[in-house]
C-alpha positions in Angstrom: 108.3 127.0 130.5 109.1 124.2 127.5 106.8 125.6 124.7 104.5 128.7 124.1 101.0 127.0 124.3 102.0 123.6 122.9 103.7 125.4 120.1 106.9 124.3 120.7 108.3 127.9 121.2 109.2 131.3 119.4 110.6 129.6 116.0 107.3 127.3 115.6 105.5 130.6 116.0 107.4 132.3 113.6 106.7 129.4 111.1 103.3 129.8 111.8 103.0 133.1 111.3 105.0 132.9 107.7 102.5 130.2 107.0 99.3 132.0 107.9 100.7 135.0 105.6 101.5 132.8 103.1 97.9 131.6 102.9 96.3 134.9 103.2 98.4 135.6 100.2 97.5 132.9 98.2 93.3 133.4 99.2 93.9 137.0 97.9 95.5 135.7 94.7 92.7 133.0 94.1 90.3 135.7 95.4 91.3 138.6 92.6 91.5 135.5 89.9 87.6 134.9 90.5 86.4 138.1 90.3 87.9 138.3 87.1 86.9 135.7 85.7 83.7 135.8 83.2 80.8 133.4 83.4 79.2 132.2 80.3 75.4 131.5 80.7 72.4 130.7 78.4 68.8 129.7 78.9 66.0 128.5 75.9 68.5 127.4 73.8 70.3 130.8 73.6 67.5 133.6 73.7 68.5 134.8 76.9 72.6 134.9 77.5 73.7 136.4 80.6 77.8 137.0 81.5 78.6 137.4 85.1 81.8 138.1 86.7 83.4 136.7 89.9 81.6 139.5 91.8 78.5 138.3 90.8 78.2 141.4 88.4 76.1 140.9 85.4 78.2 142.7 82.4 76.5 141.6 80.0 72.6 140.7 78.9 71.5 139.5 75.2 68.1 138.7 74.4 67.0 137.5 71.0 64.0 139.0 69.4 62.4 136.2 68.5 62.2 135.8 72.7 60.3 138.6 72.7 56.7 137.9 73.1 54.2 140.6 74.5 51.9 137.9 74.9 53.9 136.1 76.7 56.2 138.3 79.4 56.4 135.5 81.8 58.3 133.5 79.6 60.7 135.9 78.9 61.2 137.0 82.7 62.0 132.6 83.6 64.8 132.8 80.3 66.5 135.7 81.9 66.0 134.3 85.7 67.2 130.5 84.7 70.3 132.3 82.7 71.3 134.4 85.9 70.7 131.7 88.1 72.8 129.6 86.0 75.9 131.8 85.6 75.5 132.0 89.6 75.6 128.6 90.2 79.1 128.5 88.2 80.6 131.1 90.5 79.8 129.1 93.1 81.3 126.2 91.7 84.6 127.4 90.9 84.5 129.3 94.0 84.4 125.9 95.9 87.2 124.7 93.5 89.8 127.5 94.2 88.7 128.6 97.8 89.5 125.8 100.3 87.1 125.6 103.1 88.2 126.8 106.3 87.1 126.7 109.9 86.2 130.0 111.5 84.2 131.4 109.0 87.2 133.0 106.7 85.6 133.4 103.8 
């Protein structure tokens, strides 16, 4: 039998295998490096700044007085929704950048 499943035998396997682990090493690496990293966010100009790490963990909230208006909640509650939603859309981003998209559903 020349070959295991078009492989080319038990050395191309091998390699295979090395390379898989290698890979799975590297998506670990780039995986622990985003959840540390810290997103910067800001809506209104800076009323409402949100951080957010990598595991989409808000650590940190600020909201200006001045954004503070009893009258006026709803305003408030879009500031802190557009900041959030912002720092999420950067995780996502720099997930896509460091994560390379695989078949199968790896990530």
């Amino acid at each position: 039998m020349a070959g295991f499943n078009g492989f080319g035998g038990g050395a191309n396997m091998q390699n295979l295998l090395k390379q898989a682990q290698k890979m799975q090493e590297q998506m670990e690496k780039d995986k622990e490096e985003l959840e540390a990293t810290i997103f910067y966010a800001n809506a209104g100009g800076g009323m409402v700044e949100v951080e957010m790490n990598g595991k989409r963990e808000l650590v940190k909230l600020a909201i200006k007085p001045e954004a503070v208006d009893p009258e006026d909640v709803e305003m408030l509650e879009d500031l802190i929704m557009a900041a959030i939603n912002d720092a999420n859309r950067q995780v996502d981003e720099k997930t896509q950048e460091i994560m390379p998209s695989l078949p199968g559903g790896m990530f």
